[in-house]
VMD Tcl script that draws the C-alpha trace (Angstrom):
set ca {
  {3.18 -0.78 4.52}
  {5.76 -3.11 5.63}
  {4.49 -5.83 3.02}
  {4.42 -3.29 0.37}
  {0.51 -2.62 0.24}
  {0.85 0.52 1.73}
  {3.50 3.45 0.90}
  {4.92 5.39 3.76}
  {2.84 8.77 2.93}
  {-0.12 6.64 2.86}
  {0.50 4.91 6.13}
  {0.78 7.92 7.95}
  {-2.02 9.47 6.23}
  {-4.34 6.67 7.04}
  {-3.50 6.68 11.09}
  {-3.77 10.45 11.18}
  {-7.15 10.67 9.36}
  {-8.51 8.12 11.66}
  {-6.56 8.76 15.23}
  {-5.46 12.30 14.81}
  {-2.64 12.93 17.07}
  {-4.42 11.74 20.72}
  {-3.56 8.48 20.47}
  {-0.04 7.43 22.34}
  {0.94 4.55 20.30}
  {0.86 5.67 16.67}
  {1.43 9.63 17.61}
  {5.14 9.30 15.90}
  {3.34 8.18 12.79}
  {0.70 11.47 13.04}
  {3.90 13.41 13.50}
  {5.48 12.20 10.16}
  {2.23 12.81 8.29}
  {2.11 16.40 9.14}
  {6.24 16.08 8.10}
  {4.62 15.17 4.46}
  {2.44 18.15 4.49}
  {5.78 20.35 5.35}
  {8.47 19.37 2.78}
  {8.28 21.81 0.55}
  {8.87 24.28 3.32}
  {11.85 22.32 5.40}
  {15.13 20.64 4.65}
  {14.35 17.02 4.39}
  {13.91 14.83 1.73}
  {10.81 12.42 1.51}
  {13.23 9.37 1.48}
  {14.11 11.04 4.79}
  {10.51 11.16 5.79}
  {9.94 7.74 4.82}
  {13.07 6.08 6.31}
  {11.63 7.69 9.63}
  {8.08 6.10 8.78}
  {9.27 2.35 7.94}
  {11.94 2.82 11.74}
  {8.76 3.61 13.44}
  {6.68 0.96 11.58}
  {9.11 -1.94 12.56}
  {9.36 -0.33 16.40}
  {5.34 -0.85 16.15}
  {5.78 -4.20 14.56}
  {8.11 -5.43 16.97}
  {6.33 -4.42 19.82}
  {4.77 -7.21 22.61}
  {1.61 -8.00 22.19}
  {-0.43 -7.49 25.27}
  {-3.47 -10.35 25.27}
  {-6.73 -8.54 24.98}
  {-8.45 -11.27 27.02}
  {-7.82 -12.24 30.27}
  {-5.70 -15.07 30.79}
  {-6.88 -18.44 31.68}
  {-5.73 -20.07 35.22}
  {-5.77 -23.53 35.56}
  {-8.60 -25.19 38.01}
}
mol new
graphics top color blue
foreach p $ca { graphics top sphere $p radius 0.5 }
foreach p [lrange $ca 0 end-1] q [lrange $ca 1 end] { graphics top cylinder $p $q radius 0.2 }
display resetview
């Protein structure tokens, strides 16, 4: 999404279909999705929606990396 392949709707849309909302890291996204599904019904906007997606996409972006391999010691 951030390099423009993605829109916001179908950012959230992807992570929700595929992590639902049990996952701790992208649960803000799941939230926003079901946002989408609401508008019609609320007071926001879906700029609104989709300022909150691309915040939380740069918080996730900016995040530290945690190696998934053990680091190496030296002998």
């Amino acid at each position: 999404m951030l390099a423009g392949k993605l829109t916001p709707r179908e950012l959230t849309c992807r992570i929700h279909r595929r992590f639902g909302n049990g996952l701790p890291l992208v649960e803000r996204l799941a939230e926003l999705d079901d946002d989408y599904d609401i508008l019609e019904y609320g007071n926001r906007a879906p700029a609104q929606v989709d300022a909150d997606v691309t915040t939380e996409a740069l918080r996730l972006a900016h995040r530290p990396r945690v190696p998934t391999t053990p680091a190496q010691t030296p002998s």
